[in-house]
C-alpha positions in Angstrom: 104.7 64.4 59.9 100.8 63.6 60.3 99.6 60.8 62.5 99.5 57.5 61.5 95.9 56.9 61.4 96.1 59.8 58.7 98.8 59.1 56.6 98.8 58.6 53.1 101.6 57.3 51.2 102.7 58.5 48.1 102.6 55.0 45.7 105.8 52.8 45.9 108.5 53.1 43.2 112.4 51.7 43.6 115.3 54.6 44.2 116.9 55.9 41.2 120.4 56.1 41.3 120.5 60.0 42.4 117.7 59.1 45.1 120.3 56.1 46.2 123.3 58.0 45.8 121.7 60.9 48.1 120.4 58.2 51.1 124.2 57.0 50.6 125.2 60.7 51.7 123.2 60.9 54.3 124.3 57.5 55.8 127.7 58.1 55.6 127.1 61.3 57.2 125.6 60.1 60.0 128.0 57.5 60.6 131.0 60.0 60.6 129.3 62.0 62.8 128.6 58.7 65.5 132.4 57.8 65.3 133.0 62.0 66.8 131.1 60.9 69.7 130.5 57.0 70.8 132.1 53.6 69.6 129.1 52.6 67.2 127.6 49.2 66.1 128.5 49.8 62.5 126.7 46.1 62.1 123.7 47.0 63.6 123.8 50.8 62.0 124.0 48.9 58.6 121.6 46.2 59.0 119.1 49.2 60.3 119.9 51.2 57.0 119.4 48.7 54.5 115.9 47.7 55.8 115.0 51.6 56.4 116.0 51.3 52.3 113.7 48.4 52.1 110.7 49.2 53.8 110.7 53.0 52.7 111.9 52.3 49.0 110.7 55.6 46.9 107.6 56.8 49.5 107.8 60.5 49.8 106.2 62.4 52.8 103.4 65.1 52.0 107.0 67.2 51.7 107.7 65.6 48.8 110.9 64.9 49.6 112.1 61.2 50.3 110.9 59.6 53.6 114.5 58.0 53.6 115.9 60.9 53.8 113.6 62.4 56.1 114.7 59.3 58.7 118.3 60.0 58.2 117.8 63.7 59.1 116.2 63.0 62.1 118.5 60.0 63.1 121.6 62.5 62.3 120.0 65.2 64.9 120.6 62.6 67.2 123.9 61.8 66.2 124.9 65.2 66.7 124.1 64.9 70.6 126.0 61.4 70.5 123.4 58.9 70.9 124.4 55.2 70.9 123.4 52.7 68.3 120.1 51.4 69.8 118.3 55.2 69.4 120.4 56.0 66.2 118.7 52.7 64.4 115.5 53.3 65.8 115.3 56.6 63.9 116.1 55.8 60.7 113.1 53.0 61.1 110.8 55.6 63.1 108.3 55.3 60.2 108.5 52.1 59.5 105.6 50.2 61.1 103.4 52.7 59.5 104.6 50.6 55.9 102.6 48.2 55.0 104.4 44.6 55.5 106.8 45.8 58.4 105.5 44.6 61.6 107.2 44.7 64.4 108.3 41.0 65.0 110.1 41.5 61.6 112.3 44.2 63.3 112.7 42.2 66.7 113.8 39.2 64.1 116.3 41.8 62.1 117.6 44.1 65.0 116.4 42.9 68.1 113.9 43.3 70.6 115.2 46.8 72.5 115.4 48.6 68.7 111.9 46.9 67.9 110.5 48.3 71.6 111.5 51.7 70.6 110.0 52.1 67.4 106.8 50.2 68.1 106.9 53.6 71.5 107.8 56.0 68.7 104.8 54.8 66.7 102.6 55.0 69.4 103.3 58.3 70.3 102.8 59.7 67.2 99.4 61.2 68.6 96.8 63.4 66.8 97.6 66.9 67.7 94.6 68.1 69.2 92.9 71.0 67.9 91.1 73.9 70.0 93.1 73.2 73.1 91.9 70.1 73.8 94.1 67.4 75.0 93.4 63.9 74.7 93.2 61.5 77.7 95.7 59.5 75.9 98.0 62.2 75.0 97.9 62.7 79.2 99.0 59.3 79.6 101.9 60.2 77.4 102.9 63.1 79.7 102.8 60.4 83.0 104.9 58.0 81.1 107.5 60.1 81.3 107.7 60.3 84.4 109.8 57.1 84.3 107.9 54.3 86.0 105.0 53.7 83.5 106.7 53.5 80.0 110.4 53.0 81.0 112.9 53.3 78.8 111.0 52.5 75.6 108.5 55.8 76.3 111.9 57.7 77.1 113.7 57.3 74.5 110.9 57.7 71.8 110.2 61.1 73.4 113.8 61.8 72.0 113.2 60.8 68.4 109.9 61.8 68.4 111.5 65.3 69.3 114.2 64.7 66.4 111.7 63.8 64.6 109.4 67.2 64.9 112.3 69.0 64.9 112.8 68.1 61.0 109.4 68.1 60.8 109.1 71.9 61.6 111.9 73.2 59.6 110.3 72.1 56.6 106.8 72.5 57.1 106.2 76.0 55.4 104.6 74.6 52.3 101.8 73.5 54.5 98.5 75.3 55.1 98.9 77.9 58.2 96.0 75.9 59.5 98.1 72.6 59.6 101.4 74.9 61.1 99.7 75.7 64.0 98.1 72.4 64.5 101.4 70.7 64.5 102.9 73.9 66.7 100.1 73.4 69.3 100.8 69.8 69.9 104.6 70.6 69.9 104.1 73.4 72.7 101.5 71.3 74.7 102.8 68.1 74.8 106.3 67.1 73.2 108.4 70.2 74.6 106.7 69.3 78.6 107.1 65.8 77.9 111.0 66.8 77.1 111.1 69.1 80.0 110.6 66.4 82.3 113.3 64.1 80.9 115.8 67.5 81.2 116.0 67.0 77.3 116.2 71.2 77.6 118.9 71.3 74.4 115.7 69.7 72.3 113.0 71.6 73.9 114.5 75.4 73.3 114.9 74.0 69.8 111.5 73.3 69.3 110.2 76.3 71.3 111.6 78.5 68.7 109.9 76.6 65.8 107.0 77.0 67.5 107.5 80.2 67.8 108.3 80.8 64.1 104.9 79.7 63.2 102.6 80.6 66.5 103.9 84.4 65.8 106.8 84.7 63.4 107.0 88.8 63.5 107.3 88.6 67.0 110.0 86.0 66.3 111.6 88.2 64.0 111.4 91.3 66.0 112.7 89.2 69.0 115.8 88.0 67.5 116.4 91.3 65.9 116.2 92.5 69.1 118.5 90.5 70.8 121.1 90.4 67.9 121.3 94.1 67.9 121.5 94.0 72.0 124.5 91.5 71.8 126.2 93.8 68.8 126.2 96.9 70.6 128.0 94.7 73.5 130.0 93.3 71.4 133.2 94.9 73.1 132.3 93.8 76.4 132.1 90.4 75.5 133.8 89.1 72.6 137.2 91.1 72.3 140.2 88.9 73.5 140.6 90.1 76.8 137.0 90.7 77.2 134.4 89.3 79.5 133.6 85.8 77.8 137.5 85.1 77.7 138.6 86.6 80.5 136.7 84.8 83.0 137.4 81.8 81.1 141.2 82.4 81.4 141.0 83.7 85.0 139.7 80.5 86.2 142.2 78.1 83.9 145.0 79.8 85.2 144.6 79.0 89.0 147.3 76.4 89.3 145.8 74.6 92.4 141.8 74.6 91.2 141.6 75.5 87.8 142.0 71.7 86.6 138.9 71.0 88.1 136.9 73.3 85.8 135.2 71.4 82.8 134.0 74.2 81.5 132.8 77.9 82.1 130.7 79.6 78.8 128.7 82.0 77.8 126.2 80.7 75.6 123.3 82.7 73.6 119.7 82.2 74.8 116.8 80.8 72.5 114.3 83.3 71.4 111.6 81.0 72.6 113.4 81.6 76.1 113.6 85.2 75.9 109.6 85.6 74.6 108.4 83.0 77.8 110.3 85.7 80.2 109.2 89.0 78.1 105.8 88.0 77.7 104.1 89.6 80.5 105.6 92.9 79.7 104.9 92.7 75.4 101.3 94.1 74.4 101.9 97.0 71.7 103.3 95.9 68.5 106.5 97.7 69.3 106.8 96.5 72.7 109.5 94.8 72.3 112.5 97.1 71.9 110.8 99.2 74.8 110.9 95.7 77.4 113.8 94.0 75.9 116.7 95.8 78.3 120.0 94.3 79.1 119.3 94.7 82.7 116.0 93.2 82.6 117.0 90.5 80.4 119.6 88.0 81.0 121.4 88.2 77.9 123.4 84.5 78.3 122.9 81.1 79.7 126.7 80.6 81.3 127.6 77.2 82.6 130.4 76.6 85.1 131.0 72.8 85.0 133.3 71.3 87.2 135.0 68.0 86.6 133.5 64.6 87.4 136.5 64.3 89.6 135.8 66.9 91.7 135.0 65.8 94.8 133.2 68.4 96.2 129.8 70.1 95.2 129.7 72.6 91.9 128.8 75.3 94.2 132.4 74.8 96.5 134.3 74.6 93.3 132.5 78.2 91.9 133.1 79.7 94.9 136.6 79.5 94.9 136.9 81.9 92.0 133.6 83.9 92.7 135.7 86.7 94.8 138.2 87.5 91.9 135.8 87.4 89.4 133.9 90.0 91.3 137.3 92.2 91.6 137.6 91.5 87.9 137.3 94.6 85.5 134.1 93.5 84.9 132.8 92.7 88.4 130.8 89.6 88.0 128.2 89.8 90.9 125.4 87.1 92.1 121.8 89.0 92.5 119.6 86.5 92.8 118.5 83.0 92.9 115.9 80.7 90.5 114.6 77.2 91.4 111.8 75.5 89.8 111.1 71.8 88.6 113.5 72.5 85.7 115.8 74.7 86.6 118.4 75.9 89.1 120.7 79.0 88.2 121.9 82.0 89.9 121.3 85.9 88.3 124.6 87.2 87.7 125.0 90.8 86.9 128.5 92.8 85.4 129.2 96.2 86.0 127.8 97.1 83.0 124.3 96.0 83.6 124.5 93.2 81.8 122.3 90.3 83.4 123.3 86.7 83.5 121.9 82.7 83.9 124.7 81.0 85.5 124.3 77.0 85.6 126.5 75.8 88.1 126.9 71.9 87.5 128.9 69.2 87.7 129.9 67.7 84.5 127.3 64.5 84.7 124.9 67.3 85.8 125.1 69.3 82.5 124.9 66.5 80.7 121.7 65.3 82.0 120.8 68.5 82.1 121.2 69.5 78.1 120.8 66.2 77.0 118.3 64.3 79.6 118.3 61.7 82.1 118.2 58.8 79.6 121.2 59.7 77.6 123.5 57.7 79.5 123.3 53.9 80.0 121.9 54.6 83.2 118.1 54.7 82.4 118.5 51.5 80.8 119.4 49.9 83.3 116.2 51.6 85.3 113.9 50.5 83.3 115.3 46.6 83.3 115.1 47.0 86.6 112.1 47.9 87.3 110.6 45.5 84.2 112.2 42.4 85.2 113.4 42.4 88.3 111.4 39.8 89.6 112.5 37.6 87.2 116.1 37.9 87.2 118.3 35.9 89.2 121.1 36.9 91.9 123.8 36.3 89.3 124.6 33.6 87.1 127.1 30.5 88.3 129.8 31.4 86.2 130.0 34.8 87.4 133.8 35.9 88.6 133.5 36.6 92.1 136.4 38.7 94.5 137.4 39.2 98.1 137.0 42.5 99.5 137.4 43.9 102.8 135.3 45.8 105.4 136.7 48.4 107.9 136.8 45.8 110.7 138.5 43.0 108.3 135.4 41.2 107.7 135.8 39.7 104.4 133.2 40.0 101.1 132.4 38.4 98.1 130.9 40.5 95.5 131.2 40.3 92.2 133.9 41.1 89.7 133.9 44.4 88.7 131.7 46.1 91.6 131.7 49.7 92.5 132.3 51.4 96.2 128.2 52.0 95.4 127.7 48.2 94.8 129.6 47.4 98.4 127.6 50.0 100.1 124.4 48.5 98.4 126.1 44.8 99.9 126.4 46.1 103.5 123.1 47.3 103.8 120.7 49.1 101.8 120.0 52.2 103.8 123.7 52.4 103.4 123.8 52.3 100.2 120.6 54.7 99.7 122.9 57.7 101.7 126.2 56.3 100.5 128.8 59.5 99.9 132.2 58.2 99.1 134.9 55.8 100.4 138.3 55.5 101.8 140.2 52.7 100.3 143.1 50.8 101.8 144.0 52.5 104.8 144.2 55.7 102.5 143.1 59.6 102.8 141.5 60.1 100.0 137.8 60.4 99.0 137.0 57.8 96.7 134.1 58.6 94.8 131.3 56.0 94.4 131.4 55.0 91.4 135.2 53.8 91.7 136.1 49.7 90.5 137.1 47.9 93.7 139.9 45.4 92.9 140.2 41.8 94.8 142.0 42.4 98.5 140.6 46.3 98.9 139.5 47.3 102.5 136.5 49.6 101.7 135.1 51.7 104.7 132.2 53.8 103.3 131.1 57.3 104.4 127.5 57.5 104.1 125.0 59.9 105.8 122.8 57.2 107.5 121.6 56.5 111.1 120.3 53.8 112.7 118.9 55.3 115.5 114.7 55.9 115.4 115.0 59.6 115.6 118.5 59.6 113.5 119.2 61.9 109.9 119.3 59.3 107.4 120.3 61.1 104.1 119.3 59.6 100.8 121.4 60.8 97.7 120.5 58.3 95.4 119.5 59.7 91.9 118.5 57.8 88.6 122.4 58.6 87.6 123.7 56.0 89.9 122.3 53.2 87.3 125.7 53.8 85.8 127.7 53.1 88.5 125.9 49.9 89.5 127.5 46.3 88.2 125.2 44.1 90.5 121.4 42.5 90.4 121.0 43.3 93.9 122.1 46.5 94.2 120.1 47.3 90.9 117.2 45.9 92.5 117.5 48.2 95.8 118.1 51.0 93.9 115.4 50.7 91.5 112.4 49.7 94.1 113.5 52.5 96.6 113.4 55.5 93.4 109.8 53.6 92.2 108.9 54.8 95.9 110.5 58.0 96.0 111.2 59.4 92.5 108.4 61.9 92.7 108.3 62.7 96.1 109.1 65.3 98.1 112.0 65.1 101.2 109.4 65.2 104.0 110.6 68.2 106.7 111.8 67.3 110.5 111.1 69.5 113.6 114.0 71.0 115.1 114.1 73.2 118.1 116.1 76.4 118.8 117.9 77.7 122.5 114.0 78.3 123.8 113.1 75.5 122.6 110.5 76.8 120.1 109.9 74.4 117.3 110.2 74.7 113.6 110.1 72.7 110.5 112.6 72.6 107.8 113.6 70.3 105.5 115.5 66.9 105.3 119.6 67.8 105.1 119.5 71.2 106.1 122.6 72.3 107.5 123.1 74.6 111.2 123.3 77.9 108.5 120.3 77.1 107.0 118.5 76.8 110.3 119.8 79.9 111.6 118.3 81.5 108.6 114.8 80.0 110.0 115.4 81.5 113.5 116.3 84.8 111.8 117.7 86.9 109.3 120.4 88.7 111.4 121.3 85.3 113.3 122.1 83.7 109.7 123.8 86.7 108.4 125.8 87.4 111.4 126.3 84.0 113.2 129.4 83.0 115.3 129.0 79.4 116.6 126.3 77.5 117.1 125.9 74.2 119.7 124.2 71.5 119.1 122.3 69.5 122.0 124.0 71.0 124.9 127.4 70.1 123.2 130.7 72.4 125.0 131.7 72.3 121.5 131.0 74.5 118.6 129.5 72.9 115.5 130.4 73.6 112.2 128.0 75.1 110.1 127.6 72.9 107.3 126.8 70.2 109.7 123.7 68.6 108.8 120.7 68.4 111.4 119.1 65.5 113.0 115.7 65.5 113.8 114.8 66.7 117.1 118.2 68.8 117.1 118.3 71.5 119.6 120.3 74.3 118.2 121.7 77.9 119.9 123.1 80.4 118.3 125.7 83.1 119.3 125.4 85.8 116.5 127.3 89.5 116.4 125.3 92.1 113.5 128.0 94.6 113.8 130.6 91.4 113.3 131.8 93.1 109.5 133.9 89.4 109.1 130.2 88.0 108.3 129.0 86.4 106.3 131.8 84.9 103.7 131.1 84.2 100.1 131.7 80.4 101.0 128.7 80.2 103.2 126.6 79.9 99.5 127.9 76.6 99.3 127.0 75.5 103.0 123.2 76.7 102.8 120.9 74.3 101.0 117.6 76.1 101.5 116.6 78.6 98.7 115.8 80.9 101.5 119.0 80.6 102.6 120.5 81.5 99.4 118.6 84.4 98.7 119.3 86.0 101.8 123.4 85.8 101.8 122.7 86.7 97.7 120.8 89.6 98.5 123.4 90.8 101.5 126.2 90.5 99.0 124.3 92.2 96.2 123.7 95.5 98.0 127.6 95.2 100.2 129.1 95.2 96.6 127.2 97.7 95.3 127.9 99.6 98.3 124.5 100.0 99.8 125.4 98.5 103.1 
């Protein structure tokens, strides 16, 4: 719980039989819960164990309580999210380097180097909170490291059992001085919780935001939660009755024969406190502020996620959009008021009839689970930060690799290696290609293959990607951190990983594009002809007809992406009452965009149009 420069352990004395019979608990425990979720190591689980049993032996933490047991706590939070082995073994030996005797060449010799790499990161991030506001330059470098590049996938994953970590920490510091609380809050708030932020670790973060918030002000806590319990109770009826809201959408969405297998998921889910204070807090002052500010149409009262299927192969928002129109003609006459971006977050404010106000996630089910659970909680990361590490020194591929045949469009035959992706062929035929890859036709066939489908020897892959090689052409890069996983060769890795060292941070740099006058505006990278006409004006996005592209006879579609240089005119009708459609949300990529068709539908179903 305290740094490691300031630790003091409590002198060394063997486990009784109830200590060892308790740690056995735990263990077993943990390993139930790891079989709910992933195909575990038990080897590597049991080997980690039995040295945490070693090293820790009868040391107790400033708690009191068993340091043992303290590891397998936080090692079982993890669990719960379904961690694999590696990160799971890590933190049941978080503390260990801090024993005297354990080094870290002892773990690299007993678990390997990866485990080893994490717990020596964990250890080094175990920072001195620093008091008065003051943040140490070190504890800044923490913050940049996870921004990927600097401390890979060692930084990364510490930051998730560090957060474990201070999440058992926090529930059982209240025998501590109120002094130490808030030291141990302040560092929590200021640097752990951003530091999970940016690795979209948001299921940790709201966890820790309302310890802090437990100690920082707990009868603001109190009065919060109270709040919002009582809020939710009154509602009750609305929300939790069988047919009622949180089922009924639920069931109106499963039912639809054609789409409704599509949809992961769609639930309401209750906000953290921590959540609801960060939005309230510009409104609370007076002790009894907060009944007076907390109202169900100021205060959206869930977090609702609408997942679609990885097999979906359209966006989220195409999928959600489907049902949008009957779950406004509901009884409860879900409607979309507004729209929230920031470098966290993307949701839509959804209001009911009632006044009840909403988050709604759209996402894709790889999305959510980035989203809750982080960027490095699939394989993918890992294989970003070899990348990145040793990609100099590792080789095209060993000699006894198993190489197939495949096929390009024009019969051209490939070797690539067993096991390759539609992403790894793209990645083979060029690597702009692969950078804007979309999906692929296989064989002749219809169907959009997405890009992270196995080719097998003999397929003819021709792959749809958004790339140009003309000077002036819209190249389209969609690759994301998440492709890692889909990626089975060096080179592609290699590609992949260089080009998102370049680009992970940066922003999509805008192009000019000219309208009928030929008056010239900048917008961004893969806007579509709506968004544009959004740019040129409110009433020609609302109310647009056709638009041409370059002189073309022929109308363009409107979620046709521009080029640079594109000259685009419009034909729009205001008094046209057949525009704009719901559908167009899922054309416009510009938040301007999606404000204005949200804020045209908003007052057209509430009748003030």
């Amino acid at each position: 719980m305290t740094p490691a420069e300031d630790k003091i352990w409590m002198p060394v004395k063997p486990l009784n039989l109830r200590e060892q019979a308790e740690a056995q608990i735990y263990f077993t425990r943990l390993l139930a819960e790891m079989k709910r979720h992933v195909l575990p190591d038990e080897k590597v689980l049991k080997k980690a164990y039995t040295l945490a049993l070693t090293a820790y032996g009868g040391r107790r933490k400033e708690t009191e309580e068993l340091c043992i047991v303290h590891s397998l706590r936080v090692a079982k939070i993890l669990a719960d999210c379904g961690h694999e082995t590696d990160v799971v073994s890590a933190a049941m030996l978080h503390e260990v380097l801090e024993v005297r005797g354990v080094t870290k060449g002892k773990l690299e010799e007993e678990l390997g180097l990866n485990i080893a790499d994490i717990v020596d990161a964990v250890t080094s991030i175990d920072a001195k909170p620093a008091p008065d506001e003051s943040i140490s330059e070190f504890d800044l470098d923490i913050m940049e490291d996870v921004r990927f590049l600097k401390g890979g996938v060692r930084s990364g994953k510490a930051v998730y059992i560090k957060c474990a970590d201070r999440i058992d920490d926090l529930r059982t510091i209240s025998s501590f001085p109120e002094e130490k609380q808030r030291a141990e809050a302040y560092y929590t708030r200021n640097m752990l919780i951003p530091a999970a932020r940016k690795l979209r670790i948001h299921y940790f973060a709201d966890i820790l935001g309302d310890l802090c918030l437990q100690i920082e002000n707990p009868e603001r806590y109190r009065e919060l939660k109270d709040t919002y319990k009582d809020v939710l109770r009154k509602n009750k009826d609305t929300f939790s009755r069988p047919d009622g809201l949180i089922k009924g959408s639920l069931l109106m969405v499963r039912e639809d024969d054609l789409m409704g297998k599509y949809v992961k998921d769609f639930d309401f889910k209750e906000r953290c406190i921590d959540s609801i204070h960060l939005e309230l807090s510009g409104k609370l002052g007076a002790r009894d502020a907060v009944k007076v500010a907390f109202k169900k149409h100021m205060v959206p009262l869930f977090d609702v996620y609408f997942i679609s299927g990885d097999l979906y192969t359209g966006g989220p928002d195409d999928l959600f959009f489907v049902f949008y129109d009957r779950l406004h003609e509901s009884p409860y006459q879900l409607t979309i008021v507004g729209h929230h971006q920031d470098d966290y977050e993307t949701y839509y404010i959804m209001k009911d009839r009632y006044g009840n106000n909403y988050r709604l996630f759209v996402q894709s089910e790889t999305e959510h689970l980035e989203f809750t659970q982080g960027l490095l909680f699939s394989s993918a990361y890992s294989e970003f930060h070899n990348s990145l590490d040793y990609v100099d020194a590792a080789e095209s591929g060993g000699a006894d690799q198993k190489m197939i045949s495949v096929f390009t469009k024009d019969g051209s035959m490939m070797s690539i290696v067993d096991g390759a992706t539609v992403l790894d062929f793209a990645f083979a035929l060029d690597s702009n290609v692969g950078l804007c890859a979309k999906y692929a036709y296989l064989n002749g066939g219809t169907s959009r293959m997405p890009i992270y489908t196995r080719l097998s020897s003999g397929d003819m892959v021709e792959i749809v990607a958004d790339y140009s090689r003309q000077e002036h052409g819209s190249s389209i890069p969609h690759a994301t951190v998440r492709w890692f996983e889909y990626l089975h060769s060096r080179e592609a890795t290699k590609v992949l990983s260089r080009w998102l060292e370049k680009h992970m941070d940066a922003a999509l740099p805008p192009m000019l594009v000219y309208d009928a006058s030929g008056a010239e505006y900048e917008i961004d990278l893969a806007s579509t002809v709506l968004d544009f006409a959004f740019v040129v004006g409110d009433q020609v996005g609302l109310h647009v007809k056709k638009a041409y592209i370059n002189n073309s006879p022929t109308p363009a579609e409107l979620d046709t992406i521009l080029r640079y240089g594109d000259q685009v005119r419009f034909e729009y009708d205001p008094e046209d009452s057949e525009t704009p459609a719901l559908n167009w949300m899922s054309i416009v990529k510009t938040k301007r965009a999606k404000d204005k068709i949200i804020d045209y539908f908003s007052r057209k179903l509430t009748n003030d149009i």
